[in-house]
C-alpha positions in Angstrom: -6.2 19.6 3.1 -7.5 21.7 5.3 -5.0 22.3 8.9 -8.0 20.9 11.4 -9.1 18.1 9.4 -5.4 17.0 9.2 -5.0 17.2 12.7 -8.3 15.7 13.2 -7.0 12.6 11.6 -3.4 12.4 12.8 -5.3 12.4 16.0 -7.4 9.5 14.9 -3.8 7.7 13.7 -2.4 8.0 17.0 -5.1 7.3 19.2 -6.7 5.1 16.7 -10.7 6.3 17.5 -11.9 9.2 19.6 -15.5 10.8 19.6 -16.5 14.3 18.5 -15.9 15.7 22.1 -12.8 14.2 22.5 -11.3 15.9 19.3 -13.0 19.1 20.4 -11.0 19.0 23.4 -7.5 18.1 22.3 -8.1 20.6 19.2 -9.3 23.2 21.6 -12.7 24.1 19.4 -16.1 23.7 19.9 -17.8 20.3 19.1 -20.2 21.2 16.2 -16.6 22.8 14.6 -15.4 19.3 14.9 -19.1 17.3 13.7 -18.6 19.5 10.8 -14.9 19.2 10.1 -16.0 15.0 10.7 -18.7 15.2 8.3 -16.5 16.1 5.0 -14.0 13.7 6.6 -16.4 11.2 6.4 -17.6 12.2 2.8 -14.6 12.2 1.5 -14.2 8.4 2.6 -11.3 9.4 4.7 -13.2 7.9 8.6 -15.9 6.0 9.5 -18.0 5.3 12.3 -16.4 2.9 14.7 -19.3 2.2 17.4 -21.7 4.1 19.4 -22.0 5.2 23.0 -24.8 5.1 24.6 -25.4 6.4 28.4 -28.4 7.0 30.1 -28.2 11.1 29.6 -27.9 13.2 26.6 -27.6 11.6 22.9 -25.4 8.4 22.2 -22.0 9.9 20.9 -20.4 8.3 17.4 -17.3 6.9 17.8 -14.5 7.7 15.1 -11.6 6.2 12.9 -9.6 6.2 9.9 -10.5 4.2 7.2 -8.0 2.9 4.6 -7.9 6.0 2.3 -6.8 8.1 5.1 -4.1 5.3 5.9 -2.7 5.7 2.6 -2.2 9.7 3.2 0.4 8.9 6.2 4.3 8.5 5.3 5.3 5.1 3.6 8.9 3.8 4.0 9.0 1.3 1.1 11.8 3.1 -0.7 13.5 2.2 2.9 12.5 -1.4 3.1 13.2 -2.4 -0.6 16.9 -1.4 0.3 16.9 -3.6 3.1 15.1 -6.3 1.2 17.8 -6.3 -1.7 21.0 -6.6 0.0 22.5 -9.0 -2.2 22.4 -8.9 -5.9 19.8 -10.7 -7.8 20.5 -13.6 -10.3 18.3 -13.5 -13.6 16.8 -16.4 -12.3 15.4 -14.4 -9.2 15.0 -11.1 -11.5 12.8 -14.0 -13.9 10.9 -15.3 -11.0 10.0 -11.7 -9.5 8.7 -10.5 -13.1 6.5 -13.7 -13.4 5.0 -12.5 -9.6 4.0 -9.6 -10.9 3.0 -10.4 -14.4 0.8 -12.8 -13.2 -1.0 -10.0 -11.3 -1.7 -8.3 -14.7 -3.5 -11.3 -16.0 -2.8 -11.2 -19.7 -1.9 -14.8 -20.4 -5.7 -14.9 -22.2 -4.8 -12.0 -24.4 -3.4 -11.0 -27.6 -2.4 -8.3 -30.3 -3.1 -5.3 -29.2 -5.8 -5.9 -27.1 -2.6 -7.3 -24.7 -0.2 -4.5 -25.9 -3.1 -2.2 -24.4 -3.4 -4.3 -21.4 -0.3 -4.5 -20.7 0.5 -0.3 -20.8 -3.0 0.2 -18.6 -1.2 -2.5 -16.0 1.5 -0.5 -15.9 -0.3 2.9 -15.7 -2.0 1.8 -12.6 1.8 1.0 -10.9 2.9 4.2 -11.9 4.9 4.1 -15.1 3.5 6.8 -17.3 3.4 4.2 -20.2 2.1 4.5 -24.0 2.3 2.6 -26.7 4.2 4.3 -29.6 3.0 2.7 -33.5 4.6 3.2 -37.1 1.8 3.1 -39.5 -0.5 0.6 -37.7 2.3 -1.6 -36.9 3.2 -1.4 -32.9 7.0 -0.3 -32.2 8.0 0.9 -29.0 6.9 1.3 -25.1 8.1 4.4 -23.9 8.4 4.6 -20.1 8.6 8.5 -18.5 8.3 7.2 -14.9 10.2 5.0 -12.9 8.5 4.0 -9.9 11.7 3.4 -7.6 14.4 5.8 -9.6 15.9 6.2 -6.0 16.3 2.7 -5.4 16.8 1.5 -8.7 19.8 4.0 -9.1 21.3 1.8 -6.5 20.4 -1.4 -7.4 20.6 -1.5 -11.4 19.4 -4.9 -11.4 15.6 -3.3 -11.7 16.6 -1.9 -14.7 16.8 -5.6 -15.3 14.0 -6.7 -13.6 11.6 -4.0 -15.8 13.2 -5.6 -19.2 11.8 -8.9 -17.8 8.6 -7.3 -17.0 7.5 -5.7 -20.0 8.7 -10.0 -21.8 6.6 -11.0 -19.5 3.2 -8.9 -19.6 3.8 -8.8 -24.0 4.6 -12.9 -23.6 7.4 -11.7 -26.6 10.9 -10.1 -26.2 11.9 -6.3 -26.0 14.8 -4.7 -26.5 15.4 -1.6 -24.1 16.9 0.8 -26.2 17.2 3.7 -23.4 16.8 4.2 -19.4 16.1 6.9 -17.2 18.5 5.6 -14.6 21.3 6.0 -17.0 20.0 9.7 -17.4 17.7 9.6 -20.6 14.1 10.6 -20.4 12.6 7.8 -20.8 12.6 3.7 -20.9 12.1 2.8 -24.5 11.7 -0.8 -24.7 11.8 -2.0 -29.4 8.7 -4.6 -29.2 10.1 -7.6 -30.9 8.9 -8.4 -34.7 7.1 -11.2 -33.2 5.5 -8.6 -30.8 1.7 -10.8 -30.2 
């Protein structure tokens, strides 16, 4: 991104709105530098207009922040807080429960064959996995994982290696076997769909 327009919105993060003429002050540049600098901001979808002022001289001045896209750019300290949240070890029970959570986000109970097999790898797609599906002859075989979304953490806490295993059982509705783990240094996850794979 370019340097002003970065500035221009850790500004906005720290003071949490500011006009055109404010910026142009703490950047030390001219306002229409700034209104254009806010104009891509805003059509990128990374500010909005807050309010307006109005006085009773000159033009009513637009009042800026950041919207939630331009949240999302700032530093994230999940990585951080999933430590602190797993401090104890997890039971299969707990590793069960937390799979259900999040296969119940998927939605897939309604679905089957491979119209849930390809659910189920677009689901995890959107978390980050790098999934596909992996066939022999038309016959469905394998997931293969190349991404693990906390390899950090879960090099730590092997119970997520775990919780994945009870993941991909519960998004397929079927058990997997997994076969290899990027944690334990492979490449990739490879989870064998079971022969009664929906």
């Amino acid at each position: 991104m370019q340097t002003t327009r970065a500035r221009i919105l850790q500004i906005l993060r720290e003071k949490g709105e500011a006009t055109a003429i404010e910026l142009a002050i703490q950047l030390g540049l001219r306002a229409v530098t700034v209104r254009h600098h806010l104009r891509v901001l805003r059509e990128d979808g990374l500010i909005r207009e807050a309010c307006t002022l109005r006085n009773r001289r000159g033009r009513p001045r637009l009042v800026f922040t950041l919207t939630e896209a331009a949240n999302r750019l700032f530093p994230r300290n999940y990585e951080g807080l999933v430590r602190h949240l797993l401090p104890v070890a997890l039971s299969s029970d707990d590793i069960r429960q937390v799979a259900q959570s999040i296969g119940k986000e998927a939605n897939l109970h309604s679905l089957s064959g491979l119209a849930r097999l390809s659910a189920a790898i677009s689901f995890l797609n959107e978390k980050g996995y790098l999934a596909r599906l992996e066939t022999c002859g038309n016959e469905p075989v394998w997931i293969e994982i190349r991404n693990c979304p906390y390899l950090e953490v879960a090099r730590e806490r092997r119970e997520l290696c775990a919780l994945d295993t009870a993941l991909m059982e519960e998004l397929l509705g079927t058990p997997v076997e997994r076969i290899s783990c990027i944690v334990r240094g492979d490449s990739a996850c490879r989870y064998r769909l079971s022969v009664e794979a929906p």
